[in-house]
C-alpha positions, 0 to 999 in steps of 0.5 A: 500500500502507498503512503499518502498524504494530503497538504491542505487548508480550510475553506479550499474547494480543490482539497475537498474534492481531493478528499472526496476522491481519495475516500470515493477510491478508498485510499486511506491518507494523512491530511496535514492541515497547513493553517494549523501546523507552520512546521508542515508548511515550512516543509511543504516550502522548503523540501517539496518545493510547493506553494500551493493546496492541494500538495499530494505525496505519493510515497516519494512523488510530489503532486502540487496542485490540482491534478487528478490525473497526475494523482491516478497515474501516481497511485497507478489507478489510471 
Protein backbone atom coordinates (compact mmCIF):
# COMPACT_ATOMS: atom_id res chain seq x y z
CA UNK A 1 0.00 0.00 0.00
CA UNK A 2 1.16 3.72 -0.99
CA UNK A 3 1.54 6.39 1.66
CA UNK A 4 -0.10 9.34 1.04
CA UNK A 5 -0.53 12.38 2.26
CA UNK A 6 -2.79 15.33 1.71
CA UNK A 7 -1.19 19.14 2.46
CA UNK A 8 -4.36 21.16 2.73
CA UNK A 9 -6.30 24.21 4.30
CA UNK A 10 -9.56 25.34 5.36
CA UNK A 11 -12.19 26.61 3.06
CA UNK A 12 -10.09 25.19 -0.44
CA UNK A 13 -12.52 23.58 -2.94
CA UNK A 14 -9.67 21.95 -4.54
CA UNK A 15 -8.52 19.99 -1.43
CA UNK A 16 -12.24 18.98 -0.91
CA UNK A 17 -12.52 17.27 -3.77
CA UNK A 18 -9.22 15.67 -3.43
CA UNK A 19 -10.75 14.43 -0.35
CA UNK A 20 -13.79 13.11 -1.89
CA UNK A 21 -11.55 11.42 -4.42
CA UNK A 22 -9.30 9.78 -2.22
CA UNK A 23 -12.40 8.32 0.08
CA UNK A 24 -14.75 7.77 -3.26
CA UNK A 25 -11.07 5.06 -4.11
CA UNK A 26 -10.92 4.20 -0.55
CA UNK A 27 -7.31 5.35 -0.28
CA UNK A 28 -6.64 5.95 3.04
CA UNK A 29 -4.44 9.50 3.73
CA UNK A 30 -2.94 11.59 6.27
CA UNK A 31 -4.36 15.04 5.91
CA UNK A 32 -1.92 17.68 7.18
CA UNK A 33 -3.83 20.92 7.53
CA UNK A 34 -1.00 23.51 6.95
CA UNK A 35 -3.18 26.77 8.56
CA UNK A 36 -2.58 24.96 11.78
CA UNK A 37 0.82 23.34 11.59
CA UNK A 38 3.61 26.08 10.43
CA UNK A 39 6.01 23.14 10.79
CA UNK A 40 4.04 21.47 7.95
CA UNK A 41 4.03 24.41 5.93
CA UNK A 42 7.52 25.23 6.44
CA UNK A 43 8.25 21.73 4.88
CA UNK A 44 5.67 21.93 2.05
CA UNK A 45 8.02 25.06 1.19
CA UNK A 46 11.34 24.05 1.85
CA UNK A 47 11.63 20.02 0.96
CA UNK A 48 8.72 19.53 -1.60
CA UNK A 49 9.08 22.50 -3.15
CA UNK A 50 5.49 23.52 -3.22
CA UNK A 51 3.38 26.81 -2.57
CA UNK A 52 0.08 25.51 -3.45
CA UNK A 53 -3.01 23.07 -1.70
CA UNK A 54 -3.80 20.51 -2.58
CA UNK A 55 0.01 19.08 -2.21
CA UNK A 56 -0.48 15.16 -2.70
CA UNK A 57 2.66 12.95 -1.74
CA UNK A 58 2.61 9.57 -3.20
CA UNK A 59 5.25 7.63 -1.07
CA UNK A 60 8.31 9.66 -2.82
CA UNK A 61 6.21 11.82 -5.94
CA UNK A 62 5.17 15.27 -5.41
CA UNK A 63 1.87 16.17 -6.52
CA UNK A 64 1.15 20.20 -6.34
CA UNK A 65 -1.93 21.50 -7.09
CA UNK A 66 -4.96 20.22 -8.55
CA UNK A 67 -4.07 17.47 -10.65
CA UNK A 68 -6.27 14.49 -10.53
CA UNK A 69 -4.69 12.79 -13.15
CA UNK A 70 -1.29 13.29 -12.08
CA UNK A 71 -2.65 11.65 -8.73
CA UNK A 72 -4.25 8.46 -10.77
CA UNK A 73 -1.17 7.81 -12.61
CA UNK A 74 0.58 8.18 -9.00
CA UNK A 75 -1.48 5.75 -7.34
CA UNK A 76 -1.35 3.58 -10.62
CA UNK A 77 -5.27 4.00 -10.90
CA UNK A 78 -5.31 5.15 -14.48
Amino acid sequence: MKSVTLYSQPECPPCEVVKMFLKEQQIQYKEINIKENEQARNYLVKELNSYSTPTITVDDEVISGFNLEALMAALNRD
